[in-house]
N, C-alpha and C positions, 0 to 999 in steps of 0.2 A: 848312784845313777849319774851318768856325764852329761852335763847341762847342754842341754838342745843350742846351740848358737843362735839359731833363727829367732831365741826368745830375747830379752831384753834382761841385764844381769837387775837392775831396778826397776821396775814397774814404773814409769813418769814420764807425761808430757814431754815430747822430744821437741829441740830449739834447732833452726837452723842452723846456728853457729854447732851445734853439739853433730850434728849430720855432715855437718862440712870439715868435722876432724873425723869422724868415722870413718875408718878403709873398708874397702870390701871386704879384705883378711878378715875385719872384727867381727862381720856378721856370718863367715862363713862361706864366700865362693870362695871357686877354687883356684888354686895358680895360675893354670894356665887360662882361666877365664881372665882373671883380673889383668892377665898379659895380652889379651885383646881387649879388652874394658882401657887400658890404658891406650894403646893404637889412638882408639877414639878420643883422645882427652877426658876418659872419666876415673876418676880416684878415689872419690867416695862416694857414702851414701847418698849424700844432697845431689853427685853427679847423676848418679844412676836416675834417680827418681825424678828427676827434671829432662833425661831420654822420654822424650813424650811420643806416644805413638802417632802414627800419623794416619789411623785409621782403626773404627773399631768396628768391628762385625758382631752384629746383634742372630745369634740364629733363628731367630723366633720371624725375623723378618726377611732371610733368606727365601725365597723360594725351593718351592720341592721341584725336581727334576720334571714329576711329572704332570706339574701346574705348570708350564712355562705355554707362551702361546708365538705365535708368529708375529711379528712384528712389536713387539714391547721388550723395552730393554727391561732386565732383572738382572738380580745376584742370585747364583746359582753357588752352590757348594757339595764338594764330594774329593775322590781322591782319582788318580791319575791311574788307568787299567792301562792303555797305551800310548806308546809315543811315539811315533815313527820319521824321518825326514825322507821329504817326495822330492822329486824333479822331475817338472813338467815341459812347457815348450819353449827354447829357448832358453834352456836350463836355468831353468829359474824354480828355486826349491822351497819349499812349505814344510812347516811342522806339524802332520794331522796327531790332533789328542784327542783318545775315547774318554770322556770323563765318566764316573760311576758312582752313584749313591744308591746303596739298596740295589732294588734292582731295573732302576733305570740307566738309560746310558744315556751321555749327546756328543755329539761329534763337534770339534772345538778344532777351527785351522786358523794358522798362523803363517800368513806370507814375508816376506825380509827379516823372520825372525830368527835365523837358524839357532841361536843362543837357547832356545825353548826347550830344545830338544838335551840340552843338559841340566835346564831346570825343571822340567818336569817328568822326568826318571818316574814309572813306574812305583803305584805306592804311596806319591807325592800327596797331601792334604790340601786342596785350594780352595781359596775361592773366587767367580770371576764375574765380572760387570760385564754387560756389553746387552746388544739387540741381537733376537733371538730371529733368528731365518729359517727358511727351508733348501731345500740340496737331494735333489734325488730321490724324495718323498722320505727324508727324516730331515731332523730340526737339527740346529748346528750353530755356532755364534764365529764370526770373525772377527781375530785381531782384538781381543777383550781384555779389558785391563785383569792381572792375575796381580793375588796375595800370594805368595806360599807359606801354608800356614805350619808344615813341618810333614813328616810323615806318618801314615794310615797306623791311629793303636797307639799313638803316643798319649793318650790321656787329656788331648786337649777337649771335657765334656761339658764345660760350663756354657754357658748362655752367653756372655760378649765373652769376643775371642782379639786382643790386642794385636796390633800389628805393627813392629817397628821398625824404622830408617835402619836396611841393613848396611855393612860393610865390609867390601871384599876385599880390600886392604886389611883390615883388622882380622878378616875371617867369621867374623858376628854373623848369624840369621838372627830373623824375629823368633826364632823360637827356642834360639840360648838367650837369648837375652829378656822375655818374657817369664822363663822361672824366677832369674834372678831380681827383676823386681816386684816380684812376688815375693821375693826372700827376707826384700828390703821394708817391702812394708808390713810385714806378717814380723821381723824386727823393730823396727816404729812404732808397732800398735796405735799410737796416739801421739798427736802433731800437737806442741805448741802453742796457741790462737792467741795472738796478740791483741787482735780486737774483739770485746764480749759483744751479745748477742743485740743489745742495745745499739750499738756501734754500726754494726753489720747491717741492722735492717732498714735505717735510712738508704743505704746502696744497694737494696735488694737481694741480698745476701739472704737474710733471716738464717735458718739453720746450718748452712751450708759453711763450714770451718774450714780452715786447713785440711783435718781428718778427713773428709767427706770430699775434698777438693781432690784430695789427692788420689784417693780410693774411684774416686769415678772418672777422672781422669784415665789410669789406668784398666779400670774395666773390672775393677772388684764389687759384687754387690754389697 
């Protein structure tokens, strides 16, 4: 049997220093990732895992499409059914998005955004902030802050769903970069902890390790 790379060739406590000689080769991405992984200044393990997301989406706390009300901002989540770019008067263009969960829909426009309209392609997986309005006797949000969380069927079913600093120089979304530090710490198994648990709970730490630092950080339960 060919040894799973994602595992760890010895079972033990990994050290910073031992993550900071780890390449990504060792655990296993792949070439041409780690040729975007480097774009960004990251080279190894300890790089990767220290990309911290800059937001975590809890679903449990998402709203349902079809709890939303008039005038209360929420996070809505679903995938992208339409996207079209308008021009109205004074040629001035908008991107309307029909968003879809089940079988709700809500109408989501975007004015000076024309960029929208090649990020949210059909399919697309988001999720989005903003204050819920009304438009014509349906509900609708303007101009709302959007995750793209990858595309509709890719497998992202867990409960917090990571979201990370992309880059369009490097070519990265958050959601090549979210398996792989899955990769990274499903290789780690278990971090190091310099300080025991005596130590830690004068600074309110108590349980909370490295392992547990790092794991919730990331959005692993």
């Amino acid at each position: 049997m060919e040894r799973n790379p994602n595992k760890s060739v010895e079972e033990h406590p990994r050290t910073f220093r031992e993550l900071e000689r780890t390449t990504l080769g060792d655990i296993g991405i792949t070439a041409r990732l780690i040729e975007r992984f480097e774009v960004m200044g990251i080279h190894s393990v300890l790089d990767l895992l220290r990309l911290y997301p800059r937001r975590l989406h809890d679903r449990s706390n998402i709203t349902p499409l079809t709890d939303i009300e008039v005038g209360v901002e929420a996070t809505v989540f679903g995938s992208v059914e339409k996207c079209e770019l308008k021009t109205g008067r004074n040629n001035k263009k908008r991107v309307e998005v029909i968003l879809r969960n089940g079988d709700a829909r809500l109408r989501v426009t975007f004015f000076n955004q024309v960029w929208r309209q090649k990020e949210l392609a059909p399919d697309t997986e988001v999720a989005m902030f903003g204050k819920v309005d009304s438009f014509g006797g349906s509900l609708q949000m303007v101009n709302p802050i959007v995750d793209v969380l990858g595309k509709a069927g890719e497998g992202k079913t867990g409960r917090i769903i990571a979201v990370y600093p992309q880059s369009a120089k490097a070519g990265l979304s958050s959601w090549d970069i979210a398996p792989a530090v899955a990769k990274a710490l499903e290789w780690v198994g278990e971090f190091y902890e310099p300080l025991d648990e005596a130590l830690r709970s004068p600074l309110k730490l108590g349980k909370i390790d490295r392992t547990k630092a790092f794991n919730d950080i990331h959005g692993v339960p």
